[in-house]
DRENFISE-893149 format. One record per residue (C-alpha): residue in three letters; z negated, y, x. Coordinates in steps of 0.5 Angstrom, whole numbers, plus 500, padded with zeros to 3 digits. Last residue first. Example, Ala and Ser with C-alpha at 12.3 -4.5 7.8 and 13.67 -1.06 7.14 Angstrom:
! DRENFISE-893149
<atom code="SER" z="486" y="498" x="527"/>
<atom code="ALA" z="484" y="491" x="525"/>
This chain:
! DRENFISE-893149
<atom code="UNK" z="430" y="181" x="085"/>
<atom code="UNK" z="434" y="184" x="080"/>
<atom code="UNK" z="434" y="178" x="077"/>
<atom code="UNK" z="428" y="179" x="073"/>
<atom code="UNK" z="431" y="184" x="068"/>
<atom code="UNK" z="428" y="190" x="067"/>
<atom code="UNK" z="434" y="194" x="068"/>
<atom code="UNK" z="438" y="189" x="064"/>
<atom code="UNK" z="434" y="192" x="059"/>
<atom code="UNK" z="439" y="198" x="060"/>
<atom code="UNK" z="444" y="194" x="055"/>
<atom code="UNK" z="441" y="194" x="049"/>
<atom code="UNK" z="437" y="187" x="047"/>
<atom code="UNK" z="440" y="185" x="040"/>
<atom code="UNK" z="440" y="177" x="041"/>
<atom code="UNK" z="434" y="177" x="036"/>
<atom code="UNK" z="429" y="174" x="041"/>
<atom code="UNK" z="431" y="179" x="045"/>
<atom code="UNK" z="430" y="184" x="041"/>
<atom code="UNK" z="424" y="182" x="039"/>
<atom code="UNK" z="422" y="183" x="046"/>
<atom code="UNK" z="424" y="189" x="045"/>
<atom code="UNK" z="420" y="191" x="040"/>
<atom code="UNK" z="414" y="188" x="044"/>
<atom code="UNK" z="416" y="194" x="050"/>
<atom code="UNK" z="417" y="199" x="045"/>
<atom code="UNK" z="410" y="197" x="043"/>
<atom code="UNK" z="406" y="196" x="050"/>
<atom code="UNK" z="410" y="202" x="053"/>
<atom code="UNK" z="405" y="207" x="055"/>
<atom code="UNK" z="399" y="202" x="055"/>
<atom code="UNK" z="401" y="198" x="060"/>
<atom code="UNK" z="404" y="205" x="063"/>
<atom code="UNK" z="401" y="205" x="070"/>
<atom code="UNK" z="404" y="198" x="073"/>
<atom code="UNK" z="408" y="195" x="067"/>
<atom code="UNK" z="408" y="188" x="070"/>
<atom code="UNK" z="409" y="183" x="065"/>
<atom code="UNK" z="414" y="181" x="059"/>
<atom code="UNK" z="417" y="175" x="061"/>
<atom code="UNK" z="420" y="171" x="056"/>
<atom code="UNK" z="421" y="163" x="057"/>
<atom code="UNK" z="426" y="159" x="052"/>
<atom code="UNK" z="432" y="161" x="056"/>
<atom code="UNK" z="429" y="157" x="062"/>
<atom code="UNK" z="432" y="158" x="070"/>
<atom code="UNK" z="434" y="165" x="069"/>
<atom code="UNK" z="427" y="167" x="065"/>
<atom code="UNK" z="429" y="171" x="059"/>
<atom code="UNK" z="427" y="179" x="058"/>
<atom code="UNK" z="422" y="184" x="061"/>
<atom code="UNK" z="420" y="185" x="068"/>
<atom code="UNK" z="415" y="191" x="069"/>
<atom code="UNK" z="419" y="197" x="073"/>
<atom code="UNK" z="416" y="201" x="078"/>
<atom code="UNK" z="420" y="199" x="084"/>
<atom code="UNK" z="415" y="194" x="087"/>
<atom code="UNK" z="412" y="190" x="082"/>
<atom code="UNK" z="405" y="192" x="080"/>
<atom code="UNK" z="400" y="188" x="075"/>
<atom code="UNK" z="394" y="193" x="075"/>
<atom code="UNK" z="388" y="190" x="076"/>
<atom code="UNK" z="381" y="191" x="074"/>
<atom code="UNK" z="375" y="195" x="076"/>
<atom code="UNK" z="369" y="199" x="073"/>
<atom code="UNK" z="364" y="203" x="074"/>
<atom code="UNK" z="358" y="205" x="068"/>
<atom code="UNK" z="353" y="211" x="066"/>
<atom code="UNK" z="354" y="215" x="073"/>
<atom code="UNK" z="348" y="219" x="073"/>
<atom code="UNK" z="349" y="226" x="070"/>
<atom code="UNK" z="350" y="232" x="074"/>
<atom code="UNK" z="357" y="234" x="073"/>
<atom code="UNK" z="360" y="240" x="076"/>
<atom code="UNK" z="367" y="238" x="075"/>
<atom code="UNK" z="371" y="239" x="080"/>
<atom code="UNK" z="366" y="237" x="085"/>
<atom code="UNK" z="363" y="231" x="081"/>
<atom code="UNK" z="370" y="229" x="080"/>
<atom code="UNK" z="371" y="228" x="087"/>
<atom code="UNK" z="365" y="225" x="090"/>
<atom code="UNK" z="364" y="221" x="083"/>
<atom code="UNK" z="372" y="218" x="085"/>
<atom code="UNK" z="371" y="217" x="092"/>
<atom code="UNK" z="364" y="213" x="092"/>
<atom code="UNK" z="368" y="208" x="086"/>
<atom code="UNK" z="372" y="206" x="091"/>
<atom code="UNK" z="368" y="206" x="097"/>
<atom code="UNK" z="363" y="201" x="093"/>
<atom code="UNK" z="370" y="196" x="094"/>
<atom code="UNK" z="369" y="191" x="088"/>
<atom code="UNK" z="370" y="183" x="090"/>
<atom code="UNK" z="376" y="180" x="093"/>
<atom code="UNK" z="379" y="175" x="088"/>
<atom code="UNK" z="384" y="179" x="086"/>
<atom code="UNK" z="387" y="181" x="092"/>
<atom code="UNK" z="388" y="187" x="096"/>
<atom code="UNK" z="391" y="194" x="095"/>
<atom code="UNK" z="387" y="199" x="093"/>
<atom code="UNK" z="390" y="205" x="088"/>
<atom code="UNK" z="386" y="211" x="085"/>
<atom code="UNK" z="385" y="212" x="078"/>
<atom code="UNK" z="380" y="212" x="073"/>
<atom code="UNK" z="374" y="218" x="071"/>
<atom code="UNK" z="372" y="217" x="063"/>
<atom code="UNK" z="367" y="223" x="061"/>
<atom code="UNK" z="363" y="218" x="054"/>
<atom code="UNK" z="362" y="219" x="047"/>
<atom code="UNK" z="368" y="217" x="045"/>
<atom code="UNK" z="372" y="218" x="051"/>
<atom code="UNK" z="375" y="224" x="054"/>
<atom code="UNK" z="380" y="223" x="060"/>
<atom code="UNK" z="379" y="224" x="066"/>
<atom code="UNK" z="385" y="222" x="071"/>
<atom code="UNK" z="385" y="221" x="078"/>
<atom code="UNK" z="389" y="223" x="084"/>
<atom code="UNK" z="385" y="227" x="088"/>
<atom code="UNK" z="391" y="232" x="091"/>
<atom code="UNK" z="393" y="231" x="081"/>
<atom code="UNK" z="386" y="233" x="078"/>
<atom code="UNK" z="389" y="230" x="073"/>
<atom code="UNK" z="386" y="233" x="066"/>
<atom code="UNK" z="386" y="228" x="060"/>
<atom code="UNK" z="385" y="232" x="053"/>
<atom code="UNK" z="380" y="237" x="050"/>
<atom code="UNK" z="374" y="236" x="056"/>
<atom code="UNK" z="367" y="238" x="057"/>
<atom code="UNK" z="365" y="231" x="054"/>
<atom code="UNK" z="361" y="233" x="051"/>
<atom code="UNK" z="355" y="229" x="048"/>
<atom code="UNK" z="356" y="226" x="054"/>
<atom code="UNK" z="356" y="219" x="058"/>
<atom code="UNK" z="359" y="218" x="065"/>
<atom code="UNK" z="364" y="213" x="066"/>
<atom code="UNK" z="367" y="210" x="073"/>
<atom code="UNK" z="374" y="208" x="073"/>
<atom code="UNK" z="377" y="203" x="079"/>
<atom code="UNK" z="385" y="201" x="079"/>
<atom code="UNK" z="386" y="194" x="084"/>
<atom code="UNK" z="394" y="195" x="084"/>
<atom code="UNK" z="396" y="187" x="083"/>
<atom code="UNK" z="401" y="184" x="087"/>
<atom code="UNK" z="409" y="181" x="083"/>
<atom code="UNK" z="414" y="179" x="087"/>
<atom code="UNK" z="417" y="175" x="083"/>
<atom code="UNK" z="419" y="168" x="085"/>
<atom code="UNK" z="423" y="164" x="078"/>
<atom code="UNK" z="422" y="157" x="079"/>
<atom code="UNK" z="419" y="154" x="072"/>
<atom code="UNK" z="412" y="153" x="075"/>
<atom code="UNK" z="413" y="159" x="079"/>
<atom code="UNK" z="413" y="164" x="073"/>
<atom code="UNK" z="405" y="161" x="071"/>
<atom code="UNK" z="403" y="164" x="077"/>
<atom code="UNK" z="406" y="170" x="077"/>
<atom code="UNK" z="403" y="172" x="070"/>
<atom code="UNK" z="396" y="174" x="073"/>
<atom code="UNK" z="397" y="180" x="073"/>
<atom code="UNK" z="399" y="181" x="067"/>
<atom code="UNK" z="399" y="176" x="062"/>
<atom code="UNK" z="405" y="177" x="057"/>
<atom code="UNK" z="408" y="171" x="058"/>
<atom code="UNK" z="412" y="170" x="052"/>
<atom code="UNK" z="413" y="163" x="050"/>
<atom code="UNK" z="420" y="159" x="046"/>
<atom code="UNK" z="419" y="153" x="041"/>
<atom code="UNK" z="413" y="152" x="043"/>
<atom code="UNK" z="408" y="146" x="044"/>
<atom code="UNK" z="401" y="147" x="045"/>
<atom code="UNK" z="395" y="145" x="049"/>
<atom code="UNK" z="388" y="144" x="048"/>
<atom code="UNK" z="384" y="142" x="055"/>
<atom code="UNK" z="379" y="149" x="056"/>
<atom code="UNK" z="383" y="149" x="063"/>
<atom code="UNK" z="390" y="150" x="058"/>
<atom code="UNK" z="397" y="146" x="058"/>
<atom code="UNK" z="403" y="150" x="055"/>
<atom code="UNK" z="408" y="145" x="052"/>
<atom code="UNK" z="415" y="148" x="052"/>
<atom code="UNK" z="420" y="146" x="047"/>
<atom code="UNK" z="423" y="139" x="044"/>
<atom code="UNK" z="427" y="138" x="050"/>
<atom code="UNK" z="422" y="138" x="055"/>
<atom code="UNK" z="419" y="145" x="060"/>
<atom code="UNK" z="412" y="145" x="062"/>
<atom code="UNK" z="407" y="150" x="062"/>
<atom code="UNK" z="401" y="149" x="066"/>
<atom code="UNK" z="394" y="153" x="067"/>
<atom code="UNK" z="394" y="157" x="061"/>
<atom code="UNK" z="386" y="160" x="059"/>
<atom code="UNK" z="385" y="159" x="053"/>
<atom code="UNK" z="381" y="163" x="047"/>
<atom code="UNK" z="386" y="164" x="041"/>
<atom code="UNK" z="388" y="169" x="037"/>
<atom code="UNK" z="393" y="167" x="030"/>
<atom code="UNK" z="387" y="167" x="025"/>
<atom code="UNK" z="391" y="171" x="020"/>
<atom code="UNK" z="385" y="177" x="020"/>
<atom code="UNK" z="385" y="176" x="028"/>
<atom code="UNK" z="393" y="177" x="027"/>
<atom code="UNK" z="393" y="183" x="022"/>
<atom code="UNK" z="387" y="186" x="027"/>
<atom code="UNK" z="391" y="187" x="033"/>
<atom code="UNK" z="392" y="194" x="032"/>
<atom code="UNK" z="383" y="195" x="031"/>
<atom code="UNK" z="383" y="190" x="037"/>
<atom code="UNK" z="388" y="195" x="041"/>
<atom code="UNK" z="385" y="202" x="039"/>
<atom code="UNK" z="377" y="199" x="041"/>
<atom code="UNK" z="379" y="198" x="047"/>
<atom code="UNK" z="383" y="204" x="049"/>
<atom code="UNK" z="378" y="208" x="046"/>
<atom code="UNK" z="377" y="215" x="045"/>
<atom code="UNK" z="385" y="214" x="045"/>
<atom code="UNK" z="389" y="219" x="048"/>
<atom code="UNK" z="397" y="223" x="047"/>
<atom code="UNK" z="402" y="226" x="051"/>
<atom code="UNK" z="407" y="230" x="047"/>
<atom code="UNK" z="405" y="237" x="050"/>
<atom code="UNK" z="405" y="236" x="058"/>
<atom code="UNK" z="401" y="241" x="060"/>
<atom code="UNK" z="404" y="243" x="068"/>
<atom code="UNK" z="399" y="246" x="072"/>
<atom code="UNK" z="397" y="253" x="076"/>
<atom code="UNK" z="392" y="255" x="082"/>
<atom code="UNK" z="386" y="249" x="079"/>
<atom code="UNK" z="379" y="249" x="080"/>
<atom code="UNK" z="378" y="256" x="077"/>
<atom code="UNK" z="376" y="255" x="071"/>
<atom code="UNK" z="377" y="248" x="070"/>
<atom code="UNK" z="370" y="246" x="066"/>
<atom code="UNK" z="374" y="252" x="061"/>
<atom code="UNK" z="380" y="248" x="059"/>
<atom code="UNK" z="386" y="251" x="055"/>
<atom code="UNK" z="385" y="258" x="056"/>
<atom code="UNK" z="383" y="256" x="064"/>
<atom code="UNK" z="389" y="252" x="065"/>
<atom code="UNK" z="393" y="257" x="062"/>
<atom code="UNK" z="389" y="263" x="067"/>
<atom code="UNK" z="391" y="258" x="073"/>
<atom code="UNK" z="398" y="258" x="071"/>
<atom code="UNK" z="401" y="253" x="066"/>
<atom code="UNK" z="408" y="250" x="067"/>
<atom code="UNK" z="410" y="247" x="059"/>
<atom code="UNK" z="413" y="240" x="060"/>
<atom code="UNK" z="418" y="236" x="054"/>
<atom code="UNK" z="422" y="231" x="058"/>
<atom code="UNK" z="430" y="233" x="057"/>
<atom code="UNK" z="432" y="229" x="063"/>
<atom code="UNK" z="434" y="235" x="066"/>
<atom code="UNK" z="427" y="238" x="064"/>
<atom code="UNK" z="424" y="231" x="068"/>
<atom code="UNK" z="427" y="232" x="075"/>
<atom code="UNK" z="426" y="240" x="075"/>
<atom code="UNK" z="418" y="239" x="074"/>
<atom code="UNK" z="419" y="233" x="079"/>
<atom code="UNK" z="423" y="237" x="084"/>
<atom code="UNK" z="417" y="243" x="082"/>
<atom code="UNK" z="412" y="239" x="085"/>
<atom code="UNK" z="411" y="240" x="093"/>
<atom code="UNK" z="410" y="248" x="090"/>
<atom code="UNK" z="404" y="246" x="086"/>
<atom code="UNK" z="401" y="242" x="092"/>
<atom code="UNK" z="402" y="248" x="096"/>
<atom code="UNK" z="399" y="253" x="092"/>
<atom code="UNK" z="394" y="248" x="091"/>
<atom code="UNK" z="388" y="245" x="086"/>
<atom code="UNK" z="393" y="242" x="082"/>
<atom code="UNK" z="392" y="241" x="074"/>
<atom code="UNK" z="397" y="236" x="071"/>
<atom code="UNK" z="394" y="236" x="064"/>
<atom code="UNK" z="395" y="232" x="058"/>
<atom code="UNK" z="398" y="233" x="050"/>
<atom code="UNK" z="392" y="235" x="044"/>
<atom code="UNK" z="395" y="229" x="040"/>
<atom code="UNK" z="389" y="225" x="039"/>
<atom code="UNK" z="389" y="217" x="038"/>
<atom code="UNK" z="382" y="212" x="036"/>
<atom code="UNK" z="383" y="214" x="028"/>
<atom code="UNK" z="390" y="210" x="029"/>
<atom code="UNK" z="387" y="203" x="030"/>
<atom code="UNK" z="384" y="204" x="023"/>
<atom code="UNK" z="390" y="204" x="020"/>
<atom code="UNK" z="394" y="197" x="023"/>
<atom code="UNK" z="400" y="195" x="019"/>
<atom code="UNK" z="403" y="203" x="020"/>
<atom code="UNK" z="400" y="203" x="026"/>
<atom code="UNK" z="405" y="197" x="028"/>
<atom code="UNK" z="411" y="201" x="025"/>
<atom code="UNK" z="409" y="206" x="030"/>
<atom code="UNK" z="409" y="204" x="036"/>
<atom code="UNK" z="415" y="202" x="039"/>
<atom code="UNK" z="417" y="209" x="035"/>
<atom code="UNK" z="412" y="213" x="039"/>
<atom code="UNK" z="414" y="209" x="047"/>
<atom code="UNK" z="421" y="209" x="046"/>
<atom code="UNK" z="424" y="214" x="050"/>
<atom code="UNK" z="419" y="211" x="055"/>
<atom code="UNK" z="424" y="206" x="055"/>
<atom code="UNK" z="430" y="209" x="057"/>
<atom code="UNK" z="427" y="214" x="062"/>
<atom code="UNK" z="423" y="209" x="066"/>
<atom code="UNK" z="431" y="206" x="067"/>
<atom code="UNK" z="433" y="213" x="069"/>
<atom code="UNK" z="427" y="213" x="074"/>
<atom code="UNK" z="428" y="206" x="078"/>
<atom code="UNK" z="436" y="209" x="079"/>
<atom code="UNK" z="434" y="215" x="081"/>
<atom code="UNK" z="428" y="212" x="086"/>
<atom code="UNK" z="434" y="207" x="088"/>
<atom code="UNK" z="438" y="211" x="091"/>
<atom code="UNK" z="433" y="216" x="094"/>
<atom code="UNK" z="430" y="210" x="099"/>
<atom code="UNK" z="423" y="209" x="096"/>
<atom code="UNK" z="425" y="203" x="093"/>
<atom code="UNK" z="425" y="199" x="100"/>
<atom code="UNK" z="419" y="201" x="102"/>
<atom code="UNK" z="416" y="197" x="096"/>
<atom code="UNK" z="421" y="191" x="098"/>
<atom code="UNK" z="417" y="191" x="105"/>
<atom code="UNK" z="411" y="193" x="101"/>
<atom code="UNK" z="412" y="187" x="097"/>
<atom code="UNK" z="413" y="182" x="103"/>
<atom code="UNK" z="407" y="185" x="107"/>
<atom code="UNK" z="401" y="184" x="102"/>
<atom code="UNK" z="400" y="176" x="104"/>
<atom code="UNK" z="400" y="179" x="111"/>
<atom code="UNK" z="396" y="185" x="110"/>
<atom code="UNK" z="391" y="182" x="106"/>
<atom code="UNK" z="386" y="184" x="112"/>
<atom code="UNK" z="387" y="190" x="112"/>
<atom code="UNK" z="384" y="191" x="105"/>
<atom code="UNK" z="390" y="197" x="103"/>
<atom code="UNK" z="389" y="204" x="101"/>
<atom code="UNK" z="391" y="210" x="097"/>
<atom code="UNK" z="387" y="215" x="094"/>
<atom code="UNK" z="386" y="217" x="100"/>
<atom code="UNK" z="380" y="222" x="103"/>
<atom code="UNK" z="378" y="217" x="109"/>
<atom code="UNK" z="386" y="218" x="111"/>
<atom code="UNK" z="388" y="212" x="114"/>
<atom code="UNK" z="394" y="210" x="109"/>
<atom code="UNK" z="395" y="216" x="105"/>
<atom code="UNK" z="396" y="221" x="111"/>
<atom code="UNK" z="400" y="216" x="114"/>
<atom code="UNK" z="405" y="215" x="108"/>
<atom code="UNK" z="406" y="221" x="106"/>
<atom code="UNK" z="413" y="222" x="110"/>
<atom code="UNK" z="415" y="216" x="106"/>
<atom code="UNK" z="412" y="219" x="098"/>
<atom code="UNK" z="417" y="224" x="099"/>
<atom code="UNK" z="423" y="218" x="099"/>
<atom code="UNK" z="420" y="216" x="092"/>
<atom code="UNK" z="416" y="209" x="090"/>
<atom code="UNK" z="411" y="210" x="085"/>
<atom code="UNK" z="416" y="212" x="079"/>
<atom code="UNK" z="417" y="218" x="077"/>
<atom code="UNK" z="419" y="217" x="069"/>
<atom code="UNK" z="411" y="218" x="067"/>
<atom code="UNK" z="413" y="224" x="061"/>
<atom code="UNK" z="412" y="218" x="055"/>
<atom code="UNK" z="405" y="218" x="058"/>
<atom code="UNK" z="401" y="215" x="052"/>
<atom code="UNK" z="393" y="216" x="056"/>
<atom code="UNK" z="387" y="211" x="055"/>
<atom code="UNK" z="385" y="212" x="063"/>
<atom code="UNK" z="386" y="205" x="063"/>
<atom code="UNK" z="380" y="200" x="063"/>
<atom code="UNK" z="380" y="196" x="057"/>
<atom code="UNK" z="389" y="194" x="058"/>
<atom code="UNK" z="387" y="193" x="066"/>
<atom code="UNK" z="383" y="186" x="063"/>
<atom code="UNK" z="378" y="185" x="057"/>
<atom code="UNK" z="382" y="188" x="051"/>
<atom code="UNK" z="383" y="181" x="046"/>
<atom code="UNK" z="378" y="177" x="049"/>
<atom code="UNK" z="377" y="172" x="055"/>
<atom code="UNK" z="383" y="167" x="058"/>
<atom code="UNK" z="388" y="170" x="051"/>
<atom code="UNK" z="393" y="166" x="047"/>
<atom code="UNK" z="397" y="169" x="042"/>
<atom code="UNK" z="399" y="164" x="036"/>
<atom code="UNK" z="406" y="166" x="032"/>
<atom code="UNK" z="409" y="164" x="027"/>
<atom code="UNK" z="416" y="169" x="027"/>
<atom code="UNK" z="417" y="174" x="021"/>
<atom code="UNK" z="420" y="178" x="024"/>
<atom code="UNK" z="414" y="183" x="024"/>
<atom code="UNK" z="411" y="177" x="027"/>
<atom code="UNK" z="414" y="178" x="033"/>
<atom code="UNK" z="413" y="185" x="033"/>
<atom code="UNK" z="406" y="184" x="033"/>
<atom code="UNK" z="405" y="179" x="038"/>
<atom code="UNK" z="409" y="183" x="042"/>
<atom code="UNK" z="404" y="189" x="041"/>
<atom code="UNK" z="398" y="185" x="042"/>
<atom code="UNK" z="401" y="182" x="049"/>
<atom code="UNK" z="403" y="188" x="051"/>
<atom code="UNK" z="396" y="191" x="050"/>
<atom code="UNK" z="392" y="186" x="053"/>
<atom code="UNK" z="392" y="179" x="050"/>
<atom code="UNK" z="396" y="174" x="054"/>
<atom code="UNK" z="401" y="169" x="053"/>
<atom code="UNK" z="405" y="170" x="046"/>
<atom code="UNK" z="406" y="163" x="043"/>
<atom code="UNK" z="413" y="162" x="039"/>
<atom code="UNK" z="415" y="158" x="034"/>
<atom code="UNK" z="408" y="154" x="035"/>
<atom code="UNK" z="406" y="146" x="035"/>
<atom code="UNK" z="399" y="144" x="037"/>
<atom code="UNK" z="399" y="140" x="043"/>
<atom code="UNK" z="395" y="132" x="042"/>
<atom code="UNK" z="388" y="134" x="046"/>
<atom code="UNK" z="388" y="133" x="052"/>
């Protein structure tokens, strides 16, 4: 091995969290080196459904959710399911995901969601002020929650009241809004709700190596893959599988599904499982839509890409090193071709891993066991969403500036 490479501060991991970290870090003036397995972009921060979601509050843990449990988990029309033969490994999270459905716990897990997203365009906008052409990816034109029932609207409206309390901006829609603000709906959907201040990227990919660009241009991004992290007096040494290692002052672990691993070796157990998230593209001069539609009984989102229809959603619980389940990707084409009308081939599928703690919260803040580590991890659905707010209070961290809610986020809650 090769004598390790002396750093402030090294950042694990880059997807969007990481990028974003890396970013507000070096704002601060830190030196830094982001140290990525693959390429910037290349894990669940490439296949999202491209969507700021600052209106996300309701975690995926809710008392409603337990009377839905059955349905969802034998029905051969869930967006939800589990590889059985996992379910030992699995047990231990969905105990605690049970657990977090209890009302108390959904109320406190939705004001700790409320606090951050609060920061959602503000984490981000010194960032796009450094990084130009990463802006020209992001529309403003909001996103749709569209229900094809009486019942499935009805069944939302604790959540609409839920998210007008907490001051969340939402316009409820009839099927005729609907059909004003997206014609390829007409007739899809009863009612809605249009959330005003969400926005989408034409490319998540592209979004995230034009925001990174400040530490491409400064030679800050390197190829390894972080097997070992070891705790000595004069800093943290990380141990690759390439054979290169580095000595840090502190380390961010921003590396998503994957993190957990490497937080067992300085003792701290998180329970962190992956969500495996499927999409599939179709390839359209138009895209038919002008903002992200979820189709919400169905459980997915589409969202209009560069040149592209995107279809992502679902969730499967099971392993990462388990191969793509076909059904997956047959239950979003079945689905979207039904609401949609398409008739174009399916153009690209896909499959990542969301990293999934069981109340909904990523973990943000110092190890207990070693003060130099800081995890930033298991952002779930909102990767994307809170990728800067997120960096920012990282920064805070470092900085002994933190506010007091982010001890919502802490690892000890477990």
């Amino acid at each position: 091995m090769t004598q390790p490479v002396h750093c402030e501060i090294a950042v694990i991991g880059a997807g969007v969290v990481g990028v974003a970290t890396a970013l507000w870090l070096r704002r601060q003036g830190y030196q830094v080196v982001l140290l990525e397995r693959d390429a910037i972009a290349s894990g669940a921060s490439y296949g999202n459904a491209g969507t700021l979601a600052p209106y996300g509050v309701m975690p995926i843990a809710q008392p409603s959710l337990l009377k839905a449990i059955p349905s969802l988990l034998f029905s051969k029309e869930s967006p939800f399911v589990i590889n059985w033969a996992r379910l030992p490994r699995l047990m231990p999270w969905l105990l605690r995901f049970l657990n977090e459905c209890r009302a108390s716990r959904c109320e406190a897990n939705t004001q700790a969601l409320s606090n951050i997203l609060q920061h959602t365009y503000s984490g981000y906008a010194p960032l796009l002020a450094d990084a130009p052409l990463a802006d020209r990816h992001l529309r403003h034109n909001g996103c749709i929650y569209a229900y094809g029932t009486e019942q499935g609207l009805a069944g939302a409206r604790p959540a609409i009241e839920l998210r007008r309390a907490m001051g969340i901006a939402q316009q409820v829609l009839n099927a005729a809004d609907i059909e004003q603000l997206e014609p390829a709906l007409a007739g899809k959907a009863v009612g809605g709700i249009l959330f005003p201040e969400s926005s989408h990227m034409d490319d998540p990919r592209a979004f995230i190596e034009a925001l990174a660009a400040p530490l491409i241009a400064e030679g800050a991004v390197h190829q390894a893959t972080i097997t070992t992290v070891q705790r000595k007096s004069d800093g943290l040494y990380l141990g690759s599988a390439e054979g290169k290692s580095w000595r840090a002052d502190r380390v961010v672990l921003c590396g998503g599904a994957w993190s957990a691993a490497l937080a067992r070796q300085v003792g701290d157990h998180i329970p962190l499982d992956t969500e495996r998230g499927y999409h599939i593209e179709f390839d359209l001069q138009d895209t038919l839509l002008n903002r992200p539609c979820c189709p919400v009984e169905s459980a997915f989102y589409m969202t209009p890409m560069a040149g592209r229809l995107r279809v992502a959603g679902t969730v499967e619980l099971g392993s990462i090193n388990d191969p793509a389940n076909p059904q997956r990707f047959d239950y979003l084409e079945r689905h979207v071709r039904r609401v949609m009308g398409l008739t174009q081939p399916v153009a690209r599928k896909w499959l990542g891993f969301r990293p999934s703690l069981p109340d909904s919260l990523p973990v943000i803040g110092p190890s207990p066991n070693e003060p130099r580590l800081i995890y930033a991890f298991g952002h779930q659905h909102l990767g994307l969403t809170l990728a800067g707010a997120t960096g920012q209070l990282v920064a805070d961290c470092i900085a002994g500036k933190a506010p007091q809610w982010l001890d919502s986020f802490s690892v000890q809650r477990f």
